[in-house]
C-alpha positions in Angstrom: 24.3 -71.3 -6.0 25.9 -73.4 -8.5 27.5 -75.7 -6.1 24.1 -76.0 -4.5 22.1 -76.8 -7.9 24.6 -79.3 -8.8 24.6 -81.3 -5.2 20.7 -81.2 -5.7 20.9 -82.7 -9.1 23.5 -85.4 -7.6 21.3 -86.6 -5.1 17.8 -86.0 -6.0 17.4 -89.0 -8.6 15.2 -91.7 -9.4 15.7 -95.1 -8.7 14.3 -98.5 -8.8 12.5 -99.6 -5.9 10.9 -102.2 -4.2 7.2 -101.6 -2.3 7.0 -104.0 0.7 3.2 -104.6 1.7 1.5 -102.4 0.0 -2.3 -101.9 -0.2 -3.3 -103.0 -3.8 -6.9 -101.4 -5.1 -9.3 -101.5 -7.8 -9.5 -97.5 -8.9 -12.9 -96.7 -9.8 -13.4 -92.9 -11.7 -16.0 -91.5 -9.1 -13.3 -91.9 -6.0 -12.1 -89.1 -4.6 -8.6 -90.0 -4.4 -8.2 -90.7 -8.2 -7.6 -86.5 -8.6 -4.2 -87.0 -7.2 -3.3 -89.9 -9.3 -2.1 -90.0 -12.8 -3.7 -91.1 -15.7 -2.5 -94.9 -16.2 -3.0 -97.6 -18.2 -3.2 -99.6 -14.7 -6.8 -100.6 -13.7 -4.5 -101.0 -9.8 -3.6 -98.6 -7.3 -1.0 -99.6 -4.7 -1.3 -97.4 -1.6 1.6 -97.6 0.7 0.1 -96.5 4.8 3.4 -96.0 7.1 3.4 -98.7 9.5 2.0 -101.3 7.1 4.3 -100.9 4.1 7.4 -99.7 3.2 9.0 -98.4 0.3 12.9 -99.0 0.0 15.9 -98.8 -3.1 15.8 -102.3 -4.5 19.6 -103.3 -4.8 19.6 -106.8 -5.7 21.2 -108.1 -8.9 17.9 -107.8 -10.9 18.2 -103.7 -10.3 19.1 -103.2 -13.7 16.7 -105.1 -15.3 14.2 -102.7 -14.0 16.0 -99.1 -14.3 14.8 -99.2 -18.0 11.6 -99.2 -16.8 11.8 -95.5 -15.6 12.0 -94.4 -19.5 9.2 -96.0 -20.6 6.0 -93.6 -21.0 3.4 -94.6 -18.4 0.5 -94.4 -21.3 0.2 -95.0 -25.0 1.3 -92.1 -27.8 -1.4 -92.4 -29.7 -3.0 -89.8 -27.8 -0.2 -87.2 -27.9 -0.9 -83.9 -29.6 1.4 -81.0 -30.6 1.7 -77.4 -28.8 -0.3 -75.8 -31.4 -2.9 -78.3 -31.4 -3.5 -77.3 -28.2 -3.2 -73.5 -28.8 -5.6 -73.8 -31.9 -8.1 -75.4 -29.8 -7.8 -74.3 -26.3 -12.0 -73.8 -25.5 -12.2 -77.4 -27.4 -10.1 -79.0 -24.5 -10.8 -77.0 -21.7 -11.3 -78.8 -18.2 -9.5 -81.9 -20.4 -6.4 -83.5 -19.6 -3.8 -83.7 -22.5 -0.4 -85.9 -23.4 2.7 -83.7 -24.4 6.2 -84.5 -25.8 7.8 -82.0 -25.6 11.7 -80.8 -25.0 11.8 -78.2 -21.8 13.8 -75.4 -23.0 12.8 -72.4 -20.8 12.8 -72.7 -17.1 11.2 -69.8 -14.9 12.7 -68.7 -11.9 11.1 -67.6 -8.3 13.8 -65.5 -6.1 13.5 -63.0 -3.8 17.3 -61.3 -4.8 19.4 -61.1 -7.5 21.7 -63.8 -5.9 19.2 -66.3 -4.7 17.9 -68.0 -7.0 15.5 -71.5 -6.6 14.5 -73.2 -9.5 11.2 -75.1 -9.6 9.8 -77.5 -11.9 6.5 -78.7 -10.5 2.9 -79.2 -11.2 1.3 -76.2 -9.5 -2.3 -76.8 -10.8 -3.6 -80.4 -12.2 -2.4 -83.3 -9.5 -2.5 -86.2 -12.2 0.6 -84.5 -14.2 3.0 -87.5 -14.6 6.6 -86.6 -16.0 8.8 -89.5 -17.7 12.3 -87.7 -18.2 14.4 -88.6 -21.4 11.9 -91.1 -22.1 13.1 -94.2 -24.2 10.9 -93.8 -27.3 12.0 -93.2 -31.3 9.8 -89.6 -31.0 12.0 -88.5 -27.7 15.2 -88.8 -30.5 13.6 -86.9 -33.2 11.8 -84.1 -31.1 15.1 -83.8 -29.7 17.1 -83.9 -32.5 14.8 -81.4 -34.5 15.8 -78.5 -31.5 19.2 -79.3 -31.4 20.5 -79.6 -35.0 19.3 -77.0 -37.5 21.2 -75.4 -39.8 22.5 -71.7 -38.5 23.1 -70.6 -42.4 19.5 -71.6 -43.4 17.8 -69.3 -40.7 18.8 -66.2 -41.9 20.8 -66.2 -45.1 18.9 -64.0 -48.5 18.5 -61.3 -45.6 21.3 -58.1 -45.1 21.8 -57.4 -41.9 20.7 -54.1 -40.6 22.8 -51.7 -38.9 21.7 -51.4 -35.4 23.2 -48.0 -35.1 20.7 -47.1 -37.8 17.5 -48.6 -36.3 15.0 -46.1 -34.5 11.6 -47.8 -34.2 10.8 -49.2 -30.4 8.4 -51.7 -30.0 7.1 -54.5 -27.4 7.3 -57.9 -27.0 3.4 -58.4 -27.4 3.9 -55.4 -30.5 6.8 -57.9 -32.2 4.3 -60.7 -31.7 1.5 -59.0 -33.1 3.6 -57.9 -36.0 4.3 -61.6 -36.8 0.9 -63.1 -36.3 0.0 -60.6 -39.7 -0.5 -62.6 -42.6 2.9 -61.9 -45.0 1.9 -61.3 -48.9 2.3 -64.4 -51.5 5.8 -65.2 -51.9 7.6 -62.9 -49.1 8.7 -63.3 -45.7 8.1 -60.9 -42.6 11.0 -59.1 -41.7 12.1 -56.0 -39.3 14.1 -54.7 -37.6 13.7 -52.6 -33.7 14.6 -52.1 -30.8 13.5 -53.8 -27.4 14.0 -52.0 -23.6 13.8 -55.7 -21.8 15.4 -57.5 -19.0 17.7 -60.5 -19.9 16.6 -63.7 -18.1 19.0 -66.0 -19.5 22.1 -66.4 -21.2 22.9 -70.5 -21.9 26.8 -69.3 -21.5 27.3 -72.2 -18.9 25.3 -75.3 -21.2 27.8 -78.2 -21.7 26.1 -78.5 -25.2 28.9 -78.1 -28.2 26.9 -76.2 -30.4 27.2 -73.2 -28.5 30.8 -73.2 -30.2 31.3 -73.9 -33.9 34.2 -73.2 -36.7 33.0 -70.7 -39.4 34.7 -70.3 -42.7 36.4 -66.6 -42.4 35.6 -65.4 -45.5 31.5 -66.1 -46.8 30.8 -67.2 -42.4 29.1 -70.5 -43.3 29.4 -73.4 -40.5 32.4 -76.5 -41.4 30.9 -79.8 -40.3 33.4 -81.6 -38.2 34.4 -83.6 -41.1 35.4 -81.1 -43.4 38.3 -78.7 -43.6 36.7 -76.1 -45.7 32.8 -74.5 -46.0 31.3 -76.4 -49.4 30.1 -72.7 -50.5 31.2 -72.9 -54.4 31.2 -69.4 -54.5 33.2 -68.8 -51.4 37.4 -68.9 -52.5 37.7 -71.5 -49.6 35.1 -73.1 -50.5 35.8 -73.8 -54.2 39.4 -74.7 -53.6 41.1 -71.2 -55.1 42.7 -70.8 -51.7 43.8 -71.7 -48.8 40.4 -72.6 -46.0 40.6 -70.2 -43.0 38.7 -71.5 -40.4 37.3 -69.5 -36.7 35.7 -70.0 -33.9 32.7 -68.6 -33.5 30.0 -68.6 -30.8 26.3 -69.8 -30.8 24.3 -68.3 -28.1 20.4 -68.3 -26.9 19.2 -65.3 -24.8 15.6 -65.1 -22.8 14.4 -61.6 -22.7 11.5 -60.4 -21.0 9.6 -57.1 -20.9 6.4 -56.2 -19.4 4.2 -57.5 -22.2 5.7 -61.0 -22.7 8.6 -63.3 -23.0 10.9 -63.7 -26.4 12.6 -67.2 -26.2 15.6 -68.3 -27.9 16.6 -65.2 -29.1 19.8 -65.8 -31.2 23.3 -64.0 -30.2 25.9 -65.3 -32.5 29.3 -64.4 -34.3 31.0 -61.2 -33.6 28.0 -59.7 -31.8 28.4 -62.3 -29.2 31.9 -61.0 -28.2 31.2 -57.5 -28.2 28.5 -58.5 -26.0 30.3 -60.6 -23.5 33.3 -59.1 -24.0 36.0 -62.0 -25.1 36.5 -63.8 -27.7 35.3 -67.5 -29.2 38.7 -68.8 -28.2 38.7 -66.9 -25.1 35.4 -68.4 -23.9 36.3 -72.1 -25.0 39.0 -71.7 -22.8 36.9 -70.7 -19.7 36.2 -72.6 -16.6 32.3 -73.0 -15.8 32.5 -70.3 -13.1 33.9 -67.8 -15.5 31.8 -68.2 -17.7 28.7 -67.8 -15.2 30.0 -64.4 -14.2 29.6 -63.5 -17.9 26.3 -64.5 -17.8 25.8 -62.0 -14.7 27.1 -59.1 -16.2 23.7 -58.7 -17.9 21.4 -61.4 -16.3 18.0 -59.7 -14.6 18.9 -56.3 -16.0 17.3 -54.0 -18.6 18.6 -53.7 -21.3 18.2 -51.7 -24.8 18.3 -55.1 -27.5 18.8 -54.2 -31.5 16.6 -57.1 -32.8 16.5 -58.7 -36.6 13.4 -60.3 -37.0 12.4 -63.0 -39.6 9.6 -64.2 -39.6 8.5 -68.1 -40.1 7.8 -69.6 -44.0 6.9 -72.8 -44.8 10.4 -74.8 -43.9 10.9 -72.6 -41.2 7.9 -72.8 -39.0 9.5 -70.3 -36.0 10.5 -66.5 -36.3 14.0 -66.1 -35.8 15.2 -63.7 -33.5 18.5 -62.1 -34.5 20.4 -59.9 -31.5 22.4 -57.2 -33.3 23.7 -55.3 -30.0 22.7 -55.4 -26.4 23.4 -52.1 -24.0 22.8 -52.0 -20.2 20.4 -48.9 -19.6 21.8 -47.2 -17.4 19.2 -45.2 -15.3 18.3 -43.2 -12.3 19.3 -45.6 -9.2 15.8 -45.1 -7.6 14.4 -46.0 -11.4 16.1 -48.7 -11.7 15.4 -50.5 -8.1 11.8 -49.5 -8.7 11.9 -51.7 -11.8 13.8 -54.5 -10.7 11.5 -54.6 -7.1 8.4 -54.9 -9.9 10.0 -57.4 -11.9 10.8 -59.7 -8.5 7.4 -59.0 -6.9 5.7 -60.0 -10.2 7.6 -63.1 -10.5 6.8 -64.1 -6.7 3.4 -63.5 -7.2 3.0 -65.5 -10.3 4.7 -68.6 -8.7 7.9 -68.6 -10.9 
């Protein structure tokens, strides 16, 4: 399936071409056609008829000139609105069209077994969607740097780690949500701990990102930027100088979990956790070939699972709740239980086009 997915990405790409004898138009709003067009700046349509036109790769010197063209956002930004705009106003703009920028983090999945496994990204409902990929614009680099470089000490430091052995209350996804929605007193920051019976969906084990790997100071666990040799904690010995810096390896990993109330996304599974869970070690993994590593991933992928959570909600830096995993256990049930479940979970995911 990998090998597949990776031939696909080699020869599915855009490219700069040239339209031969096209049909060029005036649009006007009341035509027909204009609900399978997207929303332009152009006051043209080219229509391309086979027979009469043709449209073919344009390899002539020039090429690259153009290529940059495929970055550029087909309309103006100053229409752009945020995710929660959207969510905040969702009768306001319904039956609208609206302009994202967003980073794709999540991608659903439509199979019919565990093993075959087709991943779509496609416009299932409004025709005039228009995607620019990676597009060439100051806001792509600091969306995109905001998601990629945080801090993984800020997050969750002030707050003790619970034992999961300890941890008896069971909740939902939609319960953890509700539970965060609640309005924290003046001053204090939702937290909690519980545990989750939910399928994992994703494990980023095989991204060729290199944050998933990072060198911790050994003693007070703070991340050492590449440039240093030692954390800059003052109160850590390593960090203040009174002894020797020992540096590890430690891994940085984001899980999708899914239950029948909901999705969590991002879900945080990091340090020592993260080698109890996948069974080697920071240095062990680094060392890992990309199919090893996917058959980590598949020791857990698509099946339920009993997940020790430490939640913290957002504050006012922070605007997301974190989602610490503390432990993750393969239930192991009944054999007719558990294809029961997993037939659910497959049919559901048919059904809902993912």
């Amino acid at each position: 399936m990998l090998d597949l997915t990776m031939s696909l990405n080699l020869n599915l790409n855009l490219n700069t071409v040239e339209v031969i004898n096209p049909k060029v138009l005036e649009r006007r709003p009341d035509d027909k056609s204009e609900i399978f067009v997207p929303s332009v700046t152009s006051t043209c349509s080219l229509t391309v008829n086979e027979g009469n036109a043709l449209v073919q790769i344009h390899d002539a010197p020039t090429r690259a000139k153009y290529e940059p063209l495929l970055m550029l956002p087909i309309k103006k930004l100053t229409g752009l609105r945020t995710l929660k705009s959207i969510s905040e106003n969702l009768e306001a703009l319904r039956d609208q069209y609206v302009d994202v920028l967003v980073v794709v983090t999540f991608v659903r999945f439509r199979f019919r077994n565990r093993r075959q496994v087709s991943v779509k990204l496609a416009d299932f409902v409004v025709r005039k969607t228009m995607i620019t990929e990676n597009p060439d614009i100051p806001q792509c680099a600091a969306i995109r740097n905001t998601v990629q470089c945080y801090d993984n000490d800020i997050v969750s430091e002030n707050f003790a780690t619970p034992n999961p052995d300890t941890i008896t209350s069971v909740m939902t996804i939609k319960e953890i949500s509700e539970k965060l929605n609640k309005k924290p007193k003046q001053g204090e920051r939702i937290q909690f701990a519980t545990i989750l019976k939910a399928y994992v969906m994703d494990m980023n084990v095989e991204s060729l990102s290199p944050a998933i790997l990072s060198t911790r100071c050994a003693l007070c666990k703070k991340v050492i930027a590449d440039n240093q040799d030692s954390c800059m904690n003052l109160e850590c010995p390593s960090g203040n100088g009174t002894r020797v810096p020992l540096n590890v390896m430690s891994l940085n990993l984001k899980v999708n979990l899914k239950d029948s109330t909901g999705y969590l996304i991002g879900c945080r599974l990091f340090g020592d956790v993260a080698e109890r869970v996948l069974g080697c070690t920071a240095n062990e993994f680094q060392a890992m070939i990309l199919p090893q590593r996917t058959e980590l991933k598949w020791k857990l992928a698509l099946e339920k699972c009993d997940i020790r959570l430490h939640v913290l909600g957002p504050t006012a830096t922070i605007p997301n709740a974190i989602y610490n995993i503390l432990s993750i256990c393969r239930i192991q049930e009944d054999e007719d239980t558990e294809d029961t479940e997993d037939t659910e979970l497959i049919n559901n995911f048919v059904s809902n086009d993912y």
